[in-house]
PDB file of N, CA, C and O in Angstrom:
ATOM      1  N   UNK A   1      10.443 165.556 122.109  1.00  0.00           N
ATOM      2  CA  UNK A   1       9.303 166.072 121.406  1.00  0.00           C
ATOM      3  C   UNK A   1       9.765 166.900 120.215  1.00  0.00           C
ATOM      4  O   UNK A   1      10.871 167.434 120.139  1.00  0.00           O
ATOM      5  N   UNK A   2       8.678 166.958 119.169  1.00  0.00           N
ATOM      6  CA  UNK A   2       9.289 167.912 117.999  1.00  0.00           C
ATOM      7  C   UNK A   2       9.109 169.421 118.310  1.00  0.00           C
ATOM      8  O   UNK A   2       8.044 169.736 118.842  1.00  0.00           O
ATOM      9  N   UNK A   3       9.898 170.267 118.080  1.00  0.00           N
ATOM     10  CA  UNK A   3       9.416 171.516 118.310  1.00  0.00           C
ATOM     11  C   UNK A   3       8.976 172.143 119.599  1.00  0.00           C
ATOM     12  O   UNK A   3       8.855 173.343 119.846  1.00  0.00           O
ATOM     13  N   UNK A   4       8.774 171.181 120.321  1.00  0.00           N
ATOM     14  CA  UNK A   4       8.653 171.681 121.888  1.00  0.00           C
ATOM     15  C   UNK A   4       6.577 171.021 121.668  1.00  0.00           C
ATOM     16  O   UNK A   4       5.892 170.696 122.637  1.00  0.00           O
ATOM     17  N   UNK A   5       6.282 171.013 120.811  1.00  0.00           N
ATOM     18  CA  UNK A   5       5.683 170.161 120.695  1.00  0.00           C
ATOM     19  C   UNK A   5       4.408 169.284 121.251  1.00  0.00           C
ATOM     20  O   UNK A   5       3.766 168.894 120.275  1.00  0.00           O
ATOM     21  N   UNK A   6       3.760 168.794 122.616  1.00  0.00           N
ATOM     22  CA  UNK A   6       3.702 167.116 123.491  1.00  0.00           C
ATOM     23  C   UNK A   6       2.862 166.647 122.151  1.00  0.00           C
ATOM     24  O   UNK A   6       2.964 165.422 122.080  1.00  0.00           O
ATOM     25  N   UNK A   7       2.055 167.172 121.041  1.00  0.00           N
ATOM     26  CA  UNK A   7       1.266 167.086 120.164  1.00  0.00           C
ATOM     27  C   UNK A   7       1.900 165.648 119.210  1.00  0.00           C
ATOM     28  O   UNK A   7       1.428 164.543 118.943  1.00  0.00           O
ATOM     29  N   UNK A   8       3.230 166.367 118.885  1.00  0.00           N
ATOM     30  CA  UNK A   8       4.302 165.217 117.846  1.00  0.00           C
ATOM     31  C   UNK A   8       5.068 164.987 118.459  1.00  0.00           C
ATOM     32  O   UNK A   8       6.026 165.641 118.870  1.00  0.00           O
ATOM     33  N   UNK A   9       4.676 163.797 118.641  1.00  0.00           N
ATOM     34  CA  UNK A   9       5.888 163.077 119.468  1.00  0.00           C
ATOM     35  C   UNK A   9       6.901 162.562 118.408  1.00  0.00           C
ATOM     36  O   UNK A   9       6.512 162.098 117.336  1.00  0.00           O
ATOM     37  N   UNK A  10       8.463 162.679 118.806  1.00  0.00           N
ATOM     38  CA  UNK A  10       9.407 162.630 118.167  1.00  0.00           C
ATOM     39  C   UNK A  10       9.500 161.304 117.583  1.00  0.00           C
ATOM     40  O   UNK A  10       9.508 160.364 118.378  1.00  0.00           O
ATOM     41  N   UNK A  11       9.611 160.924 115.690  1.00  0.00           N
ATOM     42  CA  UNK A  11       9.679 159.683 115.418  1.00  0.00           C
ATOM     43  C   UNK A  11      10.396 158.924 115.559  1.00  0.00           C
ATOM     44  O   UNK A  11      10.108 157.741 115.377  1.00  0.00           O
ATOM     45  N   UNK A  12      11.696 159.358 115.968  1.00  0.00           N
ATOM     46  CA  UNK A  12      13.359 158.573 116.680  1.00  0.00           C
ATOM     47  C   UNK A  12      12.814 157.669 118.349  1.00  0.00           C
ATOM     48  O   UNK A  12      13.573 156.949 118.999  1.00  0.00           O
ATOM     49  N   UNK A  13      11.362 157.974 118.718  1.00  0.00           N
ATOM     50  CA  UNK A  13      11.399 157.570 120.378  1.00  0.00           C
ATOM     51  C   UNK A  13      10.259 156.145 120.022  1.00  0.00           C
ATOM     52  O   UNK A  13       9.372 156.052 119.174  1.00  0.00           O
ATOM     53  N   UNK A  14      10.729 155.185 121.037  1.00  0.00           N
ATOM     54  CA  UNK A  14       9.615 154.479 120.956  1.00  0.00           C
ATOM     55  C   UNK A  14       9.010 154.284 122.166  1.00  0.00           C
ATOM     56  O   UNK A  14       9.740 154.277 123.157  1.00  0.00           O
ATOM     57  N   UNK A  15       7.521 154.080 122.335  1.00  0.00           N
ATOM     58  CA  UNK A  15       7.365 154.272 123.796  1.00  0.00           C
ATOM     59  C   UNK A  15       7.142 152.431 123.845  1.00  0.00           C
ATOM     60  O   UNK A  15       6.988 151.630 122.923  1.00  0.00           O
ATOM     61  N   UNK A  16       7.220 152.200 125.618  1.00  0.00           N
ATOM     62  CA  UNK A  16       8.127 151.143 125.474  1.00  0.00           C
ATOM     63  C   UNK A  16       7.098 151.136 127.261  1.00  0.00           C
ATOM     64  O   UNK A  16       6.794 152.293 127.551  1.00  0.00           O
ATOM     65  N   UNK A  17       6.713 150.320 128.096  1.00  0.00           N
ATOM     66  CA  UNK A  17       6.055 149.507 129.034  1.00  0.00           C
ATOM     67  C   UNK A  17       7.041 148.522 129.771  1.00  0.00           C
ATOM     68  O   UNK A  17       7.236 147.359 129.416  1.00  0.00           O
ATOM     69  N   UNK A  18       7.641 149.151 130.854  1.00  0.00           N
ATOM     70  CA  UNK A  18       8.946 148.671 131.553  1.00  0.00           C
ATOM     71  C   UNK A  18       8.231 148.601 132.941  1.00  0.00           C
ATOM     72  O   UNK A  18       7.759 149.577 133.523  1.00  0.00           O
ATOM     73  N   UNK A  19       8.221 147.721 133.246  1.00  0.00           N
ATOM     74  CA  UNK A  19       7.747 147.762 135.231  1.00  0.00           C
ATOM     75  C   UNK A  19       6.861 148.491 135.250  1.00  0.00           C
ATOM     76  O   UNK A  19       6.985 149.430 136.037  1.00  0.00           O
ATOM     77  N   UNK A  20       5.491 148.418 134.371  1.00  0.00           N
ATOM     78  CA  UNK A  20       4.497 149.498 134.497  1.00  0.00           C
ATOM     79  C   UNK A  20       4.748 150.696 134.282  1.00  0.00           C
ATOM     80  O   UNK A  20       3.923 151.449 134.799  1.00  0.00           O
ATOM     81  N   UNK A  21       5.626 151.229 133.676  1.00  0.00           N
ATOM     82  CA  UNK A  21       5.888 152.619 134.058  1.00  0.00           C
ATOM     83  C   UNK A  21       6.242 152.717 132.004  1.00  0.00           C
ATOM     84  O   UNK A  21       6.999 151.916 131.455  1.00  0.00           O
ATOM     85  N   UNK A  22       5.652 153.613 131.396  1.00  0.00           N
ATOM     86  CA  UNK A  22       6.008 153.982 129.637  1.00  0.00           C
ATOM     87  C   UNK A  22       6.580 154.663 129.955  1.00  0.00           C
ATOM     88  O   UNK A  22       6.295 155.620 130.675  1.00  0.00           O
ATOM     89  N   UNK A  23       8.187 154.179 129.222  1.00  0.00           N
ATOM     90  CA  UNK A  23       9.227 154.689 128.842  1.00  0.00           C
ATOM     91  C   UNK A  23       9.440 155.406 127.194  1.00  0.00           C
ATOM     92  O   UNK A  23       8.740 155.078 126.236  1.00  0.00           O
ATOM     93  N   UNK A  24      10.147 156.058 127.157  1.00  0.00           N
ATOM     94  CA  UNK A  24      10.573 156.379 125.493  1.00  0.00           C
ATOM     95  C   UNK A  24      11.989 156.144 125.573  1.00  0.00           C
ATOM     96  O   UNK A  24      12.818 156.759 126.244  1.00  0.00           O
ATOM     97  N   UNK A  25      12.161 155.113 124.749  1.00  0.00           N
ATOM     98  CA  UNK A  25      13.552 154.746 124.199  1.00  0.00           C
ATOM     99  C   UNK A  25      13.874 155.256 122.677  1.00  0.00           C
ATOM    100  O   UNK A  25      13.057 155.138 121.764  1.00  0.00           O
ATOM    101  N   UNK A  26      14.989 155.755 122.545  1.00  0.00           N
ATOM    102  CA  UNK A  26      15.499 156.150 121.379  1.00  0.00           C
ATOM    103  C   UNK A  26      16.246 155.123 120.468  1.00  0.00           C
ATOM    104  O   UNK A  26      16.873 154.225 121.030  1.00  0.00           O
ATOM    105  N   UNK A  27      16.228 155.183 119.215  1.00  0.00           N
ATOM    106  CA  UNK A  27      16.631 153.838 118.287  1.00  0.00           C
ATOM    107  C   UNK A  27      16.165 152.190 118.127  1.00  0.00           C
ATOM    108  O   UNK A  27      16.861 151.343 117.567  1.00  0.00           O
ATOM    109  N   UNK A  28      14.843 151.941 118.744  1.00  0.00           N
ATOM    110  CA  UNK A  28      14.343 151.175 118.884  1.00  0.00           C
ATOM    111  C   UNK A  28      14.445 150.660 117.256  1.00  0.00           C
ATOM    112  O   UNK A  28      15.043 149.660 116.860  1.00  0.00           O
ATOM    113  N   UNK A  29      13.682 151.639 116.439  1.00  0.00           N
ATOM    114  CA  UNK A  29      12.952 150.449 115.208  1.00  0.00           C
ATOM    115  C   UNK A  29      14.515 150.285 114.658  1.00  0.00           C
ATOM    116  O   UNK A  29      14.665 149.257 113.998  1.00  0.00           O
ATOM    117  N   UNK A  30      15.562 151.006 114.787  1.00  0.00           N
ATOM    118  CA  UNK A  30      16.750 150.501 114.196  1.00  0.00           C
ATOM    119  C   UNK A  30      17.268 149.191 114.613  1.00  0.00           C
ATOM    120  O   UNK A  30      17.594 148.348 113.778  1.00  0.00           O
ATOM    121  N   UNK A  31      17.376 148.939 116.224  1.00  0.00           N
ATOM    122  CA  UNK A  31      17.379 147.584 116.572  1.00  0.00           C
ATOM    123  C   UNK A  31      16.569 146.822 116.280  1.00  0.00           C
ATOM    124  O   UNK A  31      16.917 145.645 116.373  1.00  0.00           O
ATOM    125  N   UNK A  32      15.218 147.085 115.828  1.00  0.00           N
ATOM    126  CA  UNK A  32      14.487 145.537 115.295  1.00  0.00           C
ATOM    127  C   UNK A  32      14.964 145.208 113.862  1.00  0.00           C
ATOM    128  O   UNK A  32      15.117 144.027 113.549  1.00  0.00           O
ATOM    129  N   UNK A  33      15.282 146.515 112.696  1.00  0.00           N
ATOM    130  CA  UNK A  33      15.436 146.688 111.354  1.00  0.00           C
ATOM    131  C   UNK A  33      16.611 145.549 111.159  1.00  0.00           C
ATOM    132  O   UNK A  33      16.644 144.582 110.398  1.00  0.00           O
ATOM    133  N   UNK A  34      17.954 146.220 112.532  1.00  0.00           N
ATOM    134  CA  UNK A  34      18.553 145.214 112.332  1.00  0.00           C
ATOM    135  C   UNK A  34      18.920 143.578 112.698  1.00  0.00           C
ATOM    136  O   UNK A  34      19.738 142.844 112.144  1.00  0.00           O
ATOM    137  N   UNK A  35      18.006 143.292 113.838  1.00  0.00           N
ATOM    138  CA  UNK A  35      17.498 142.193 114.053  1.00  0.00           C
ATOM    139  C   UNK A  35      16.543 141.215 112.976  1.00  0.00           C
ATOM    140  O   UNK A  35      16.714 139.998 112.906  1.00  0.00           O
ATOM    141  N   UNK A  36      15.490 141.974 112.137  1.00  0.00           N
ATOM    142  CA  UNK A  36      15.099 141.490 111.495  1.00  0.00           C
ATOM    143  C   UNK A  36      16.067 140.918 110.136  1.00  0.00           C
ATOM    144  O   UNK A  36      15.829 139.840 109.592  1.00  0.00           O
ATOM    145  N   UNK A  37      17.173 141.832 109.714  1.00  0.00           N
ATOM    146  CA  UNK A  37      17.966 141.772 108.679  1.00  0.00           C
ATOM    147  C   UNK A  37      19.444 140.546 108.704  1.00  0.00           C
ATOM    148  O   UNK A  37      20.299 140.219 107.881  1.00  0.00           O
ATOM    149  N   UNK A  38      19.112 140.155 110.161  1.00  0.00           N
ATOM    150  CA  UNK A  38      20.001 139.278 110.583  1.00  0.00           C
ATOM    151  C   UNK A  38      19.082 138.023 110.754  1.00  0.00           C
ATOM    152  O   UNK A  38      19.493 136.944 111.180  1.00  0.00           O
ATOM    153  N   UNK A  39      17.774 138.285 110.371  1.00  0.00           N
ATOM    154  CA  UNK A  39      16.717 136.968 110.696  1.00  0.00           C
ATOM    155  C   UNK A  39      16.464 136.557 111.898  1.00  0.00           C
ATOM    156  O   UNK A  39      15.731 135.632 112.248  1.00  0.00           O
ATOM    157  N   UNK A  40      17.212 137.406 112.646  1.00  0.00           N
ATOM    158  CA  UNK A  40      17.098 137.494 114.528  1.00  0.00           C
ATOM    159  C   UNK A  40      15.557 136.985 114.928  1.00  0.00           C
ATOM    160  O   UNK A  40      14.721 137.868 114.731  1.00  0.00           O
ATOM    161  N   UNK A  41      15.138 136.009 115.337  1.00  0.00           N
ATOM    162  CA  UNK A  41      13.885 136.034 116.130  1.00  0.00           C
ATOM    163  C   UNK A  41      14.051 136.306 117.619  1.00  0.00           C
ATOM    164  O   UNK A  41      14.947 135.999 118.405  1.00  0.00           O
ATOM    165  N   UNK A  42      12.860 137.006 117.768  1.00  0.00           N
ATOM    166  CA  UNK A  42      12.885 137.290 119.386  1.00  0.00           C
ATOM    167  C   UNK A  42      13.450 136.401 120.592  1.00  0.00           C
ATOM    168  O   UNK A  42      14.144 136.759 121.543  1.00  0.00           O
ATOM    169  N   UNK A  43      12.979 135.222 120.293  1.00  0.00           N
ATOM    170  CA  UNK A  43      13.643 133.886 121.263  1.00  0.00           C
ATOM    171  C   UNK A  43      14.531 134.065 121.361  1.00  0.00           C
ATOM    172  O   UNK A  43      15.069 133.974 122.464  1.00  0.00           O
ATOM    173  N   UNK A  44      15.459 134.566 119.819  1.00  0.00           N
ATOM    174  CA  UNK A  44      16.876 134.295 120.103  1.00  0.00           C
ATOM    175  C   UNK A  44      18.015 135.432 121.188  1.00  0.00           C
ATOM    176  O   UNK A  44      18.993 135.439 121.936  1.00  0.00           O
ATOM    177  N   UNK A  45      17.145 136.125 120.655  1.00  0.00           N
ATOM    178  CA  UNK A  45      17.695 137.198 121.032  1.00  0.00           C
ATOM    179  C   UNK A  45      18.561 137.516 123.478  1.00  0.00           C
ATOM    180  O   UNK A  45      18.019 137.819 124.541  1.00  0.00           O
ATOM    181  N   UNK A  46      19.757 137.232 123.113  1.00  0.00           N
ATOM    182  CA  UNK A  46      20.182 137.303 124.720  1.00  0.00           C
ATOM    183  C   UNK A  46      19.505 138.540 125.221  1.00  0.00           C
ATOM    184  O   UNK A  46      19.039 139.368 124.439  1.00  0.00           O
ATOM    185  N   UNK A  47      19.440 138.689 126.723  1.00  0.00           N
ATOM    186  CA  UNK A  47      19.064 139.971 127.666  1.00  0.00           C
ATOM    187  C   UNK A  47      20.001 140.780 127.076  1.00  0.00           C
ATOM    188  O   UNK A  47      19.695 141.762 126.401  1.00  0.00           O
ATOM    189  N   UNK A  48      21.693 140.247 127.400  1.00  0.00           N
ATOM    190  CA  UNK A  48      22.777 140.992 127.233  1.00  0.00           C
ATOM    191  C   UNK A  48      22.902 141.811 125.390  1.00  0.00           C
ATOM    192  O   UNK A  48      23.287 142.938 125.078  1.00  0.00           O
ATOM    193  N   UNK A  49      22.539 140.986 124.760  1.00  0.00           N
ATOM    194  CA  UNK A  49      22.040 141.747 123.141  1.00  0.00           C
ATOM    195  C   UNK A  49      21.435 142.547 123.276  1.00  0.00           C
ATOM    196  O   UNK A  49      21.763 143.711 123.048  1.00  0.00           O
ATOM    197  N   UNK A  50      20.332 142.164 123.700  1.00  0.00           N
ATOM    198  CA  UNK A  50      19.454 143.683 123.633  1.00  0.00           C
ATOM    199  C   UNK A  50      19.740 144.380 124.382  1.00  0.00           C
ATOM    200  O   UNK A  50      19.953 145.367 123.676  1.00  0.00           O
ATOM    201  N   UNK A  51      20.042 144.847 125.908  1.00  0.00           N
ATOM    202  CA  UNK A  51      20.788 145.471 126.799  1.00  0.00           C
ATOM    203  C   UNK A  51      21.874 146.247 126.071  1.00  0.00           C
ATOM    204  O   UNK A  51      21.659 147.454 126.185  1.00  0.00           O
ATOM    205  N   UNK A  52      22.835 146.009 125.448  1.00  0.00           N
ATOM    206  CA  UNK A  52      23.916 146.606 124.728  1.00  0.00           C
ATOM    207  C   UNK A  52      23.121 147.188 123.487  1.00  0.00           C
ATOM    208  O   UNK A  52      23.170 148.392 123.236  1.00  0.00           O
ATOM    209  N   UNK A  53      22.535 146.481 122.874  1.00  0.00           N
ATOM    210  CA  UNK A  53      21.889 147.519 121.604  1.00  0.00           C
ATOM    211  C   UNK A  53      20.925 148.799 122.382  1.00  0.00           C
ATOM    212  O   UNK A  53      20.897 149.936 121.911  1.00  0.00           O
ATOM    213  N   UNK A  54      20.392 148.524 123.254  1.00  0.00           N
ATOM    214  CA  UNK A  54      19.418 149.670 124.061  1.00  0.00           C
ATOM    215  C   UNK A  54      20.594 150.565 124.436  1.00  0.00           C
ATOM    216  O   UNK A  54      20.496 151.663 123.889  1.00  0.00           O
ATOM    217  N   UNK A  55      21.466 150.457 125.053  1.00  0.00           N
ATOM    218  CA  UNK A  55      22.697 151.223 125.697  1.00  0.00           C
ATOM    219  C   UNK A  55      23.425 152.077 124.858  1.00  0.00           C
ATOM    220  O   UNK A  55      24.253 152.936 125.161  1.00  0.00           O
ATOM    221  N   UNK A  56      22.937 151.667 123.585  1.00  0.00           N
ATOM    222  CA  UNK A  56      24.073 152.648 122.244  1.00  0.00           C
ATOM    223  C   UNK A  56      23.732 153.734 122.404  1.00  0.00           C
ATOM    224  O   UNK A  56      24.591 154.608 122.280  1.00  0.00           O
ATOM    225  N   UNK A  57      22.055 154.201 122.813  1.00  0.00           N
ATOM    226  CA  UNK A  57      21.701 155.707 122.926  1.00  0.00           C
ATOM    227  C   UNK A  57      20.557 155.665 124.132  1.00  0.00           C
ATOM    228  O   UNK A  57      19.687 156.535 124.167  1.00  0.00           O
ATOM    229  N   UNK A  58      20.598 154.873 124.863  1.00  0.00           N
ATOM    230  CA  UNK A  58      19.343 155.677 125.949  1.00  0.00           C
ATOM    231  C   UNK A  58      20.216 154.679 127.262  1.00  0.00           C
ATOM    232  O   UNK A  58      20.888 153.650 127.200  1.00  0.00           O
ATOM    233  N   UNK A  59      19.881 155.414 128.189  1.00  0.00           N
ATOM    234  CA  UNK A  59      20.341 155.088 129.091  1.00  0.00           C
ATOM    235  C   UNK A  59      19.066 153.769 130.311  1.00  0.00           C
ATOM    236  O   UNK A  59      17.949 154.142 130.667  1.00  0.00           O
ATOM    237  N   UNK A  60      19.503 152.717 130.595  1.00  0.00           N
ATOM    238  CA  UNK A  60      19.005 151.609 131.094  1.00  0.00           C
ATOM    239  C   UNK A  60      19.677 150.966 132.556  1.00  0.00           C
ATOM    240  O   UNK A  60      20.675 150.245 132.547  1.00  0.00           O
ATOM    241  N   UNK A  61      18.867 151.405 133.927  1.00  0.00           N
ATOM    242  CA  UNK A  61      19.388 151.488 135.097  1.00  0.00           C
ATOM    243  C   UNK A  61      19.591 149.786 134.982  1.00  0.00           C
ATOM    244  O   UNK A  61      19.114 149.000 134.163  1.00  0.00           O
ATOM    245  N   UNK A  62      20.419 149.573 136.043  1.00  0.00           N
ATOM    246  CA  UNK A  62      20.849 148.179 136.058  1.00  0.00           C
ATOM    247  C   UNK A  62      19.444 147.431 137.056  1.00  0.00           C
ATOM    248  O   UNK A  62      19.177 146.262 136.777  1.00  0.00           O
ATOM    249  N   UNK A  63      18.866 147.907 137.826  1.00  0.00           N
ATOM    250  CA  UNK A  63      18.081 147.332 138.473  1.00  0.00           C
ATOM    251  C   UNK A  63      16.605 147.112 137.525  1.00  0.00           C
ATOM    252  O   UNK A  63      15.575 146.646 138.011  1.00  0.00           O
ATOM    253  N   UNK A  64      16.682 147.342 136.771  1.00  0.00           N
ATOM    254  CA  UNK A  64      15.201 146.859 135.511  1.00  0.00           C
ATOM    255  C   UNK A  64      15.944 146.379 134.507  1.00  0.00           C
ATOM    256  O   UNK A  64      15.222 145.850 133.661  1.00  0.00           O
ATOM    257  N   UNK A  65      17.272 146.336 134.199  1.00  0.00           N
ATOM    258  CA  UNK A  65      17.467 145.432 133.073  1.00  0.00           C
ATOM    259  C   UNK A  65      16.701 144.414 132.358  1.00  0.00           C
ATOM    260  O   UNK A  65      16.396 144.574 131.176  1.00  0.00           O
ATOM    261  N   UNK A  66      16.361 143.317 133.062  1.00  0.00           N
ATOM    262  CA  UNK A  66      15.401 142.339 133.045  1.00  0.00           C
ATOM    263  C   UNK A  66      14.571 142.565 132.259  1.00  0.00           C
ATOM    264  O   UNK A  66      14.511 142.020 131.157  1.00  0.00           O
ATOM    265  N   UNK A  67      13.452 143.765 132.867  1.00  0.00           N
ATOM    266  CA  UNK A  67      12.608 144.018 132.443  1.00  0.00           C
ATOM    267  C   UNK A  67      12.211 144.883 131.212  1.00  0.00           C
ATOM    268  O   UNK A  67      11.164 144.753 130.576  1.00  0.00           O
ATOM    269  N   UNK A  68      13.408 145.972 130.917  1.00  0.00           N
ATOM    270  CA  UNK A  68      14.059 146.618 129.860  1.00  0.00           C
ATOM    271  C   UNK A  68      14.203 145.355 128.608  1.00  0.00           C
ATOM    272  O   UNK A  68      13.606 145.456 127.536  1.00  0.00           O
ATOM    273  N   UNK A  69      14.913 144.415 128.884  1.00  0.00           N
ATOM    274  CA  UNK A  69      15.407 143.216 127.782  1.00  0.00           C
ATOM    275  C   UNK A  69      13.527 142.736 127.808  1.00  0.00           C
ATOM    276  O   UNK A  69      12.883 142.784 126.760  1.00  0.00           O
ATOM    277  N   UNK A  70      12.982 142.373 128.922  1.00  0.00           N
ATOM    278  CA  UNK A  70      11.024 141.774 128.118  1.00  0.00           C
ATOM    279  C   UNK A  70      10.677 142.310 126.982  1.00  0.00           C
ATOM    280  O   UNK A  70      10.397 141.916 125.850  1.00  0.00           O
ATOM    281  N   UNK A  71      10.775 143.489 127.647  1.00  0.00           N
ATOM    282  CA  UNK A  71       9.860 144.549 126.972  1.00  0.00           C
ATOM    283  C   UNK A  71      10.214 144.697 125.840  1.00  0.00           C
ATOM    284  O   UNK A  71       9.459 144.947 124.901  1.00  0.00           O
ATOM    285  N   UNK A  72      11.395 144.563 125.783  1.00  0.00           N
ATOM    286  CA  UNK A  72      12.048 145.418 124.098  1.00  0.00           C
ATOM    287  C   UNK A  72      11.372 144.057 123.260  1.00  0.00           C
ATOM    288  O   UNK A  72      10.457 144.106 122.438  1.00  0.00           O
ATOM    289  N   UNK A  73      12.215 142.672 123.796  1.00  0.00           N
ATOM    290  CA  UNK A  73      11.472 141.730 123.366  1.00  0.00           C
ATOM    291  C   UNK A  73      10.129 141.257 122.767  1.00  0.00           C
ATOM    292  O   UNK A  73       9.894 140.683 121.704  1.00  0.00           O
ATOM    293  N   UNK A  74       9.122 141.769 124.003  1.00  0.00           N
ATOM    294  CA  UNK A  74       8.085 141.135 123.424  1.00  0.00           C
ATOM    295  C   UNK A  74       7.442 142.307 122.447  1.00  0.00           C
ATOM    296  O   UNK A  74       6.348 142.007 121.967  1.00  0.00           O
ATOM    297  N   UNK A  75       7.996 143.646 122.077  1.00  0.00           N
ATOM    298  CA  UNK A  75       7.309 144.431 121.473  1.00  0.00           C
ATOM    299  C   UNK A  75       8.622 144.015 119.939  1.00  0.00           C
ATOM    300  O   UNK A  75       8.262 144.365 118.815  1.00  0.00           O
ATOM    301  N   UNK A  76       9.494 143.568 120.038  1.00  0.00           N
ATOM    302  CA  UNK A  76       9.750 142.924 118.406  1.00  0.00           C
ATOM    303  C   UNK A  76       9.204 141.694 117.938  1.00  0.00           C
ATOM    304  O   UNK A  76       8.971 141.418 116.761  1.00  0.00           O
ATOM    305  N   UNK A  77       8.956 140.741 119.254  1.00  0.00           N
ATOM    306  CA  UNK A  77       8.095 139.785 118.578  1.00  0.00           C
ATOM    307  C   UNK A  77       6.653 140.511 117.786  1.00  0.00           C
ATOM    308  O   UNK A  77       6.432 140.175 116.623  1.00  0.00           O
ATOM    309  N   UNK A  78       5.663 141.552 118.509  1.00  0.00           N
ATOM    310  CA  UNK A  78       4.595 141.400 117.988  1.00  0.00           C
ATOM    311  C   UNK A  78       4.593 142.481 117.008  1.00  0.00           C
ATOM    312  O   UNK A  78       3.605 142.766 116.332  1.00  0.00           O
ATOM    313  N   UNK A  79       5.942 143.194 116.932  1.00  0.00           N
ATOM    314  CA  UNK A  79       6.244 144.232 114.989  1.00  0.00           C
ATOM    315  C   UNK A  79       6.327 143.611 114.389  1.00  0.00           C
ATOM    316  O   UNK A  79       5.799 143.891 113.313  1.00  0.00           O
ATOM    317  N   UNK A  80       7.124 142.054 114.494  1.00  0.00           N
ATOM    318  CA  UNK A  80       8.106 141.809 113.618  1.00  0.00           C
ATOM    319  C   UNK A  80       8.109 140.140 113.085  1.00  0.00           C
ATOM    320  O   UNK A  80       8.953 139.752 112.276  1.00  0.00           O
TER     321      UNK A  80
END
C-alpha cells in the first residue's frame, strides 16, 4: 500500500484471481510490456515462462503454479 494507505493501492501490484482467492503480484505490467515487445501472444506463452517471470519478485507456492501461470495468462490476453 502507499503510505500505509488501503485507499491507494500501490501502482507496482497487480491484483490477480488465483484459485478464487485475489492475489497482488508485483511486476506484472512489466511482464506483459515485455511480452508484448517480444510480440509474445498469450498462447504462446509456457507455464514455466511465466512461472519464472512471476518468481523475479513475488513469491508463487508450487502447489497453484498452474493456476498462478492461468491467471497471469488470461489477464494478458484480455490487456493486451
Amino acid at each position: 500500500m502507499n503510505g500505509g494507505c488501503s485507499c491507494n493501492p500501490d501502482p507496482g501490484l497487480t491484483r490477480l484471481t488465483v484459485a478464487g482467492v485475489e492475489v497482488s503480484v508485483k511486476q506484472a505490467a512489466e511482464l506483459f510490456e515485455q511480452w508484448r515487445a517480444g510480440r509474445r501472444r498469450a498462447a504462446e506463452l509456457s507455464d514455466e515462462e511465466i512461472l519464472a517471470g512471476l518468481r523475479r519478485h513475488n513469491y508463487v507456492s508450487r502447489s497453484v503454479e498452474a493456476e498462478y501461470a492461468q491467471a497471469m495468462r488470461s489477464l494478458y490476453a484480455r490487456l493486451c
